[in-house]
Phi, psi and omega in degrees: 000126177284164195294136143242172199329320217264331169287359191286275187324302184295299188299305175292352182063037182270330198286149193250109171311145179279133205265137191287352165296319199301003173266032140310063179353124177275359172273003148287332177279345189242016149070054192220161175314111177229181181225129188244101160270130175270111205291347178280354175266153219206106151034096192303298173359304200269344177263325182265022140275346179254002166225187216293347203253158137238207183273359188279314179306288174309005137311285153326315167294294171327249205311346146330290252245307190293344186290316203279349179292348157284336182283338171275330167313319203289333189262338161214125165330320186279016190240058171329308172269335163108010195255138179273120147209188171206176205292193228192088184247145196260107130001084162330150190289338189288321174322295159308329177304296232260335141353262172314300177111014193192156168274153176097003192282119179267095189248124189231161184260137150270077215283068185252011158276010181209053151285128197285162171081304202226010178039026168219173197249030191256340192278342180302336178262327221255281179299347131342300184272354173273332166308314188274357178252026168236290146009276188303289157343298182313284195302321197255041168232339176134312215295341148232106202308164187294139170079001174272163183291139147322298220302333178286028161289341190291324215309152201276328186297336185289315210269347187262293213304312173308320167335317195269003178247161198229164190222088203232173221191116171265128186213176198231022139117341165289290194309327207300322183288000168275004218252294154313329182275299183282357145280343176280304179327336163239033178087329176291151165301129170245153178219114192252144186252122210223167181252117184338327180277006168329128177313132205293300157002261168293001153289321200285324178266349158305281198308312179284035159221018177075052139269162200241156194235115161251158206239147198218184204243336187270188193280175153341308178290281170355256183344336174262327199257007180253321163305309179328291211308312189301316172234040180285116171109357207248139201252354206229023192244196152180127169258100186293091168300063193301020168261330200205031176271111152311293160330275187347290127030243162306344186294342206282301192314300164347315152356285201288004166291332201274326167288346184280286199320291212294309189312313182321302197273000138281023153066014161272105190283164190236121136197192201297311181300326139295064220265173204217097192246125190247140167242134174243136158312118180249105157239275183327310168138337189311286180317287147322306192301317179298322174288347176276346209265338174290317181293306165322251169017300160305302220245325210097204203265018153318318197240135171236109156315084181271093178276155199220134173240131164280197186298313128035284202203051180285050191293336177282339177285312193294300190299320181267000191247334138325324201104177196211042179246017146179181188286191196176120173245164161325322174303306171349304213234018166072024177264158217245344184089343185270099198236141173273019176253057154301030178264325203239003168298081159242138181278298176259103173337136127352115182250024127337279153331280181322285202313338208247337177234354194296013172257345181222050161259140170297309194209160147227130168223130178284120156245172194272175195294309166335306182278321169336291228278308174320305171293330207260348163268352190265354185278314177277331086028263182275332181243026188072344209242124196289113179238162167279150136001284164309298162345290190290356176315302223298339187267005200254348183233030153268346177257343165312279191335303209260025185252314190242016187216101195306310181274017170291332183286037212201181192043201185258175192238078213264038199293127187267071199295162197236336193227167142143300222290333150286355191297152174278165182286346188275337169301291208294341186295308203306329152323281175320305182296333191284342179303098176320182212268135174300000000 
């Protein structure tokens, strides 16, 4: 029998061992609209029992978050109850239509692009972890008795005592300002670590609220691995890791208690026969990845997770279609990071995230900067609802999704926005303006 090519090859010492790249799609390498179904995906049943977080763990960030609500009502007016969340908005149907790409499509909002205190959906994360490390200070200097209110961390000797500690952050400018906002409220010192193409903007409302802004030459990742660098080791420090917090983490998983309450009190079931198709912007990865690991963990395989990407800087598709036995950036695969969803410029994934959820994402779908910009005008246009760039990804990927993914076409629909309720206006004109042409 003759030999084949590839035993030819093997004999000949020719043959090229499979390069962990080559499961990269090439309209992802070549930087196009793609639809990813994740060949990694597996059963929740068979994935939330083999990993480190459960459901006890997200629980716990919820009673966290609740403890702490008298102290956030007392520090910003606009938190009657103290608690950030937002609202749960249904689409008028012509909306939902022009959505869907079809009538009948039940498209509901998830508005963390109007989240009180920081207007993203960053504070879920960002003010989380500055609450458990003021948490921590508190118990362990004295300062909070057993049983006592949260709202006295406010207190002004608290806020001189916070004062002598610093709270610092690599951010592409939402988490650094939820990061920020809520450690100067409480007195710490900040330092956001940001990459020079960073929005001039949000450097600029990070300094009017005292936080200090270093500026790096390199990308996000830069920026980051420079801070890492910077407070490593430091007893009077905290370094907020959006690559590798755990705290961050469950705070974005906590989420999914506040979608669940809300789904309940629109009277929508979640189950199998119902499915819940949720779509998130994804860049580093915290943020999505913690609300899939908080839903999964409710509903199962009830719930299908759709992360969005742009064409640009698809780093969570590049890192799980690679493998996850070491890291793999965008640069990689000959992609350039520039994208105008800067909330979502990352070259390289959490591989936290990857690791801890990358089995129970349904999908990644990429789209071009063109649909950001389109959507985020057809979206202010018909609903009112004012978004960043990054923000509006989510909505440029329900008619993909439900055109190449059968089972996408049934059940409710969540599109999650992340960011916009803060923008200055003269940004968001310059947004509006950038949308193409009818």
């Amino acid at each position: 029998m003759r030999p084949s090519t590839c035993e030819s090859e093997i004999r000949e010492g020719t043959a090229r061992m499979p390069d962990r790249l080559d499961g990269i799609p090439d309209a992802v390498r070549a930087g196009r609209p793609t639809v990813w179904r994740n060949p990694h995906r597996r059963p929740a049943a068979e994935i939330l029992p083999g990993l480190t977080f459960g459901l006890a763990d997200v629980a716990d960030a919820e009673a966290r978050w609740r403890r702490f609500d008298p102290l956030l009502a007392r520090l910003f007016p606009e938190l009657e109850t103290g608690r950030i969340d937002s609202s749960l908005l249904a689409l008028q149907p012509d909306v939902a239509a022009h959505v869907a790409g079809e009538m009948g499509a039940a498209i509901w909002v998830k508005a963390d692009h109007a989240l009180p205190v920081t207007g993203c959906i960053k504070a879920r994360g960002g003010v989380y972890e500055v609450l458990v490390y003021a948490e921590t200070l508190a118990r362990r200097a004295g300062w909070l008795a057993s049983g006592a209110s949260y709202a006295g961390l406010a207190e002004p000797d608290l806020r001189r005592a916070f004062g002598a500690y610093t709270v610092a952050v690599g951010s592409t400018g939402n988490l650094g300002f939820s990061v920020g906002v809520m450690a100067r409220t409480l007195g710490f010192q900040v330092e956001v670590h940001m990459s020079h193409d960073a929005k001039a903007w949000k450097k600029a409302r990070l300094r009017d609220i005292g936080a200090r802004v270093v500026e790096h030459a390199g990308d996000y990742g830069s920026a980051v691995a420079a801070a890492r660098a910077a407070f490593a080791g430091r007893a009077d420090a905290h370094f907020v890791d959006d690559e590798s917090s755990v705290d961050l983490f469950l705070g974005y998983a906590a989420a999914a208690f506040d979608l669940q309450r809300q789904l309940e009190a629109a009277h929508i079931t979640v189950d199998v026969q119902h499915p819940l198709h949720v779509y998130l912007p994804c860049g580093v990865g915290g943020a999505p990845g913690g609300v899939t690991l908080g839903l999964k963990l409710l509903y199962g395989d009830a719930v299908r997770c759709i992360f969005v990407e742009p064409v640009a800087a698809p780093c969570m598709l590049v890192q799980l279609a690679a493998g996850l036995d070491q890291p793999v950036s965008v640069y990689d695969i000959g992609l350039d990071n520039r994208t105008a969803a800067d909330g979502l410029a990352v070259s390289q994934a959490s591989l936290l995230v990857a690791g801890t959820v990358g089995a129970l994402i349904e999908a990644v779908i990429t789209v071009e900067d063109a649909d950001l910009f389109r959507w985020l005008r057809d979206l202010w246009e018909r609903a009112g609802l004012r978004l960043e760039p990054s923000a509006a990804a989510a909505f440029a990927a329900v008619r993909p999704a439900r055109s190449s993914l059968l089972e996408a076409r049934g059940g409710t629909h969540v599109v999650w926005t992340t960011g916009g309720a803060l923008l200055p206006e003269d940004e968001f004109r310059k947004a509006l303006a950038a949308a193409p042409g009818r």
